[in-house]
VOGU-3710 file (C-alpha; in Angstrom, 3 decimals, decimal comma):
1> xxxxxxxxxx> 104,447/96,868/104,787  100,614/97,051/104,273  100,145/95,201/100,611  100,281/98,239/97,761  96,594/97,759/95,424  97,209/100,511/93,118  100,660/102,296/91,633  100,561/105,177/89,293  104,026/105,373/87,892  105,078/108,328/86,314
11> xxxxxxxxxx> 101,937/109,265/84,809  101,818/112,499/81,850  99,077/113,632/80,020  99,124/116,265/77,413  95,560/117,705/75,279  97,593/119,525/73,357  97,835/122,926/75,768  100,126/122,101/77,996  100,765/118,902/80,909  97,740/118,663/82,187
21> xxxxxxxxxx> 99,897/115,818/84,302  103,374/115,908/84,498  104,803/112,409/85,688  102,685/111,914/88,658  103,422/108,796/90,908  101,425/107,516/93,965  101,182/103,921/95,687  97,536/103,368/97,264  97,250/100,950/99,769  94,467/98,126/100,068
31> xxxxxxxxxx> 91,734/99,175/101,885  93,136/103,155/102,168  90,867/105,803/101,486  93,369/108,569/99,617  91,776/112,384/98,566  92,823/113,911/95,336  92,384/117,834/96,626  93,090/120,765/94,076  91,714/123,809/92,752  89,511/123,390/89,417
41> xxxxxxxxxx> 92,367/122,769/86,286  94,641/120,448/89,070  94,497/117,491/86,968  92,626/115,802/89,663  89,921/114,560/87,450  92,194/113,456/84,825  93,870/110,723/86,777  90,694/110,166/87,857  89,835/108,717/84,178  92,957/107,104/83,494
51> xxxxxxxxxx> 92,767/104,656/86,425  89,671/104,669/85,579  90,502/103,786/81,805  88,625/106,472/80,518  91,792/108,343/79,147  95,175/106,597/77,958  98,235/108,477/79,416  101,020/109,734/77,141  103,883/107,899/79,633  103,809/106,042/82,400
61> xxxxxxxxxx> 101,797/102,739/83,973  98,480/102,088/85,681  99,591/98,814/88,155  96,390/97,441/89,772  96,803/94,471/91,739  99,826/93,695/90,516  98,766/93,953/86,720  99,309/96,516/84,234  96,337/97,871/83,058  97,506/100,976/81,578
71> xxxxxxxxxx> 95,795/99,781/78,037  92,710/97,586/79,354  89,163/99,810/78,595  87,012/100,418/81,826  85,134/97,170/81,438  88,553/95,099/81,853  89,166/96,671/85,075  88,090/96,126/88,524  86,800/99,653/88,979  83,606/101,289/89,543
81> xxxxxxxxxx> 83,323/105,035/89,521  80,352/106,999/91,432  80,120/110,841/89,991  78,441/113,889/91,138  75,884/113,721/88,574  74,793/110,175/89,842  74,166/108,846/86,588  70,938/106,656/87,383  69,058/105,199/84,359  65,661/107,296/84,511
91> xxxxxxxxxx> 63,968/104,147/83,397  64,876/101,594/85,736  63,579/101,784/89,364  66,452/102,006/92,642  66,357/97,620/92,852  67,369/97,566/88,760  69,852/99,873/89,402  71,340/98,321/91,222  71,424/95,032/89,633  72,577/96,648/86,540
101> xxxxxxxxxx> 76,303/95,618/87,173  75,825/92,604/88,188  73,518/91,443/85,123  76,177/93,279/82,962  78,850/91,013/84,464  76,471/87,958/83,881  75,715/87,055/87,685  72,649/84,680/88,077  69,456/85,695/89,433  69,767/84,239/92,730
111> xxxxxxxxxx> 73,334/86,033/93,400  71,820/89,323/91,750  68,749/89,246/94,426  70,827/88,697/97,379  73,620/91,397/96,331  70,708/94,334/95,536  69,335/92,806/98,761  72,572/93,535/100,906  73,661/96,537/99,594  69,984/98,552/99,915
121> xxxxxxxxxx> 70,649/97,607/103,862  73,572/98,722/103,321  73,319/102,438/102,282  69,666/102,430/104,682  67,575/102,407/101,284  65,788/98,992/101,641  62,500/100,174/101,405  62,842/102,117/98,980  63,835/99,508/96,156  60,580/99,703/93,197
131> xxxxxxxxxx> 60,906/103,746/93,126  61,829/105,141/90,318  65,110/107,563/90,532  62,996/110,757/89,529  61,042/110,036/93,337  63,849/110,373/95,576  66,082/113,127/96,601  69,603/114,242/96,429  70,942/112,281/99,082  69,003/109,093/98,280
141> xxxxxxxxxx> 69,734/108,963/94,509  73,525/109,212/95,764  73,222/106,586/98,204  71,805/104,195/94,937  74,588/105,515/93,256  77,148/104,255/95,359  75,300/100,828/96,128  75,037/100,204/92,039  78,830/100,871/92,333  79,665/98,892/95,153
151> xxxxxxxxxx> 77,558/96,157/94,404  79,922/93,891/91,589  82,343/93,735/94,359  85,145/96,087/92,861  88,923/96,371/93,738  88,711/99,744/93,705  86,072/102,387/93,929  87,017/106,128/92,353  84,303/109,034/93,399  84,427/112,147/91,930
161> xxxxxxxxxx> 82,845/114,801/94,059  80,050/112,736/94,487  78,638/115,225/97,232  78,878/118,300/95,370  75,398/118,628/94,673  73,659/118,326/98,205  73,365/120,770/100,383  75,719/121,472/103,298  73,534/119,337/106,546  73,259/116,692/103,879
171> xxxxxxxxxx> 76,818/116,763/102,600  78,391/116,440/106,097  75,823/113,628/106,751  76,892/111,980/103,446  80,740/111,877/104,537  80,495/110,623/108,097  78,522/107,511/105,646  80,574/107,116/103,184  83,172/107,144/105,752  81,449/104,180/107,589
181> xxxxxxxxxx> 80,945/102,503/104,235  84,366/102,566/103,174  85,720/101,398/106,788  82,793/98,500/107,239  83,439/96,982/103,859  87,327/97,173/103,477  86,998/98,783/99,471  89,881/101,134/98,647  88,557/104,798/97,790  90,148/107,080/95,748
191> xxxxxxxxxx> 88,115/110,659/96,353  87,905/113,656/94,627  87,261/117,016/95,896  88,025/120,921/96,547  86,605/121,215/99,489  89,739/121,424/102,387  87,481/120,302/104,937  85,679/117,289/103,624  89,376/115,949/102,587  90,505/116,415/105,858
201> xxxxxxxxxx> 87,536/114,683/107,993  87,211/111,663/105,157  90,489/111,025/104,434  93,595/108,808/105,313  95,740/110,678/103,383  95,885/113,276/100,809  97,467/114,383/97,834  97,092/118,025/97,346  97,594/118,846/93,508  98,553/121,990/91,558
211> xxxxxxxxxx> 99,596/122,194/88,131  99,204/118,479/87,383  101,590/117,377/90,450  101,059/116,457/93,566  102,799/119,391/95,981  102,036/117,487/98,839  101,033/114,146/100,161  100,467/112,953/103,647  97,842/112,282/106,364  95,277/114,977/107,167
221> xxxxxxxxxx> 97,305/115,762/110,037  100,621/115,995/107,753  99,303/117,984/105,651  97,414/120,333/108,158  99,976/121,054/110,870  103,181/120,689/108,956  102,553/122,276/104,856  105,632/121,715/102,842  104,777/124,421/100,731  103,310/127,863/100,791
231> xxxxxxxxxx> 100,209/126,702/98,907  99,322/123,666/100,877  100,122/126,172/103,933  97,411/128,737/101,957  95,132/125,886/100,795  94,315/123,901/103,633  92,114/125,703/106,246  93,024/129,812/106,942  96,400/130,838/108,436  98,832/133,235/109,175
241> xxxxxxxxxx> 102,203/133,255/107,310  104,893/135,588/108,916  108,462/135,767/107,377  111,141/136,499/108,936  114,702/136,158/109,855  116,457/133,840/112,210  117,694/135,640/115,193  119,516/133,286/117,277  118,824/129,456/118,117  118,702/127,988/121,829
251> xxxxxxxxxx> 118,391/124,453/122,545  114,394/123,738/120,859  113,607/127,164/120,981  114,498/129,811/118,492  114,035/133,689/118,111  113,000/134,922/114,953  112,147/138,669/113,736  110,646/140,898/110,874  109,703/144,310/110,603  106,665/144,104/112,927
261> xxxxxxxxxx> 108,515/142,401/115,571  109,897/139,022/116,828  108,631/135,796/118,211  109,591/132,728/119,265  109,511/129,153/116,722  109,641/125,659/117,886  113,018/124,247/116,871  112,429/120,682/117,654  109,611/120,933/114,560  112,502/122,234/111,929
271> xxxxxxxxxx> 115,795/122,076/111,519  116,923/126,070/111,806  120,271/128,369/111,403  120,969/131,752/112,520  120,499/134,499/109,785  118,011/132,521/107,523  114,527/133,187/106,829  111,879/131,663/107,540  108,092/131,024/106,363  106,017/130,315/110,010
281> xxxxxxxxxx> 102,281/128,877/109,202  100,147/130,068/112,038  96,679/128,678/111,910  93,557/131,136/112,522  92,679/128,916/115,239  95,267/128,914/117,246  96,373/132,316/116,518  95,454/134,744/119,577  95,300/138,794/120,463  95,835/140,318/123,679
291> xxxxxxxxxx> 95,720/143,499/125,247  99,049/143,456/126,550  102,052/141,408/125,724  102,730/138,311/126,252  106,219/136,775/126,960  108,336/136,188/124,510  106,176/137,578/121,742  106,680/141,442/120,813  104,228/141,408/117,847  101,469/144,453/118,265
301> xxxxxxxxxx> 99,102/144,942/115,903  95,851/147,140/115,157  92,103/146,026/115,465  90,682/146,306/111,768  87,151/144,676/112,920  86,202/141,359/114,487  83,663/139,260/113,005  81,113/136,785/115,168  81,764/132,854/113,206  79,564/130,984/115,433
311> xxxxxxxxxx> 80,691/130,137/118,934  83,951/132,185/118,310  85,092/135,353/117,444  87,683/136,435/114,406  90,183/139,306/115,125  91,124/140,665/111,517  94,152/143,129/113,156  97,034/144,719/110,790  100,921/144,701/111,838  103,415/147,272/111,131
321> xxxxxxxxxx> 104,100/146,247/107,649  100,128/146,573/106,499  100,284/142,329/106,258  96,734/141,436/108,004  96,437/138,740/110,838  93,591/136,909/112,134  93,268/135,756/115,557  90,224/133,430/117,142  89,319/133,616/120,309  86,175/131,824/122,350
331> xxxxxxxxxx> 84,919/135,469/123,771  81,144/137,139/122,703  81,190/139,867/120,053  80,414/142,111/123,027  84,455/141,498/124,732  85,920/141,573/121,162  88,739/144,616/120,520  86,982/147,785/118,758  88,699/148,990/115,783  91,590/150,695/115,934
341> xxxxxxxxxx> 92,377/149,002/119,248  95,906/148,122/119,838  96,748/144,143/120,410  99,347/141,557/120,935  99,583/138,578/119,091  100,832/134,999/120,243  100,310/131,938/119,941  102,005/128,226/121,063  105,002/128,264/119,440  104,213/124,277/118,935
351> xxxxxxxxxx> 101,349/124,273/117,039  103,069/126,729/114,547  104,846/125,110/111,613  108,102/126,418/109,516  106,670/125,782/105,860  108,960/123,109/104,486  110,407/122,714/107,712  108,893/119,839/109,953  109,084/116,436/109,546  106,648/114,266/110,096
361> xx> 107,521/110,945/108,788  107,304/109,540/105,554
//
């Protein structure tokens, strides 16, 4: 078992309206890069600050390396925290900056020099070490930000939506770095962010958090192709949820069906009984409409409009019940259904998941 750095153990916090956290627990690995994801209000930021030592929680224990520092301030702790707002001192220039840390902690000149040294290679910023913070852009005051943070060597590095002020091109430039960062120098990263799709291209594994819990944690993959809820299923990328009743089950294959029709589910992902019903996550991607039916799926549909997305185009079509259903598929805007066209809808029965109902591991 891969050595555990950091164990939040039964963690609650209360500001007097409510749990804002309501006995959260998680066990971080060394060396694991692990997303907090949530809407605004989660609580995602507030267990943020108490590993951080920021806030005190009302129960529970902050284990880092073995030690509990559940009561230690932030300067006992081996924790460095990058934000959004990137926090540079205005009047010290990008090599000070980064220094700043390591004079705090008392380091000699000689150590400081070489550390600034390493870490300006590091994040590509070298050259730019006597400007002042107010001369560089978005992107490069981050990339000081993180280097000041990574430079006194800590245990433990907590980043909270430190890309949520560049713009997109920049942002996904930022995370394939960080990414590279994390991975070169071993640091454990705990990350913080709404955004599905940078959790799921940055991440080992996730926590997605509502209502000060976590509903769901897991690798991006987990948490993509088999939700255990109907809100990770909702929150994580754009799908398809179709309930319905178990027909009849057949070896891996069963036969489920609703008021717009039936279709088959994989019953090697869940465990599934005649006459219950069933939540089926169908992902926009892999969701596809046809002009004619295809076997084994009797799920028509009408065209409301399609919509070009770059490269592919998005089939918004209504069933029976007035439920809406979007399908991709890889044709021009010119071959896509008119509205009021009548389609078919299918997918692969194994790239669907039964909410709650696959198992993926641990």
């Amino acid at each position: 078992m891969e050595e555990i750095l950091l164990s939040l153990r039964n963690i609650s916090k209360n500001f007097g309206e409510g749990d804002v956290l309501a006995g959260i627990s998680l066990d971080v690995r060394r060396g694991e890069f692990v997303t907090l994801l949530g809407a605004s209000g989660c609580g995602k930021t507030t267990t943020l600050r108490i590993i951080s030592g920021l806030e005190t929680p009302d129960t529970g224990e902050v284990i880092l390396n073995g030690q509990d520092m559940t009561q230690l301030p932030p300067e006992s702790r081996p924790v460095n925290t990058v934000f959004q707002s990137y926090a540079l001192f205005p009047h010290m220039n990008v090599e000070k900056n980064v220094a700043y840390g390591l004079r705090v902690r008392g380091a000699d000149k000689k150590t400081i020099d070489a550390r600034v040294t390493q870490m300006l290679e590091l994040v590509q910023m070298e050259s730019y070490r006597k400007r002042m913070p107010a001369q560089l852009s978005g992107g490069q005051r981050q990339r000081i930000a993180i280097a000041r943070a990574l430079a006194p060597e800590p245990q433990l590095l907590l980043l909270d939506e430190p890309l949520g002020a560049l713009d997109l091109q920049l942002r996904r430039q930022m995370q394939v770095e960080l990414k590279r960062l994390q991975k070169k120098l071993g640091i454990t990263f705990i990350y913080i962010t709404h955004d599905q799709e940078e959790a799921v291209g940055m991440s080992d594994r996730i926590a997605v958090m509502r209502n000060g819990r976590f509903e769901q944690l897991g690798t991006p993959e987990e948490i993509y192709d088999a939700p255990r809820t109907r809100y990770v299923a909702q929150f994580i990328g754009r799908s398809t949820i179709l309930t319905a009743k178990v027909e009849r089950v057949d070896g891996g294959t069963a036969l489920a069906r609703n008021e717009n029709g039936c279709f088959p589910v994989d019953a090697a992902r869940a465990t599934l009984r005649e006459g219950e019903t069933i939540e089926l996550c169908v992902r926009t991607e892999r969701m596809r409409a046809s002009a004619s039916p295809v076997e084994g799926f009797d799920l028509p549909a009408t065209v409301r409009e399609a919509r070009y997305a770059g490269g592919s185009v998005l089939t918004y079509a209504v069933l029976a019940d007035g439920s809406e259903a979007v399908a991709t598929s890889e044709a021009r805007m010119a071959d896509a259904p008119e509205p009021g066209a009548r389609v078919y809808l299918h997918w692969n029965p194994a790239q669907a998941a039964v909410i709650g109902g696959a198992s993926y591991g641990a």
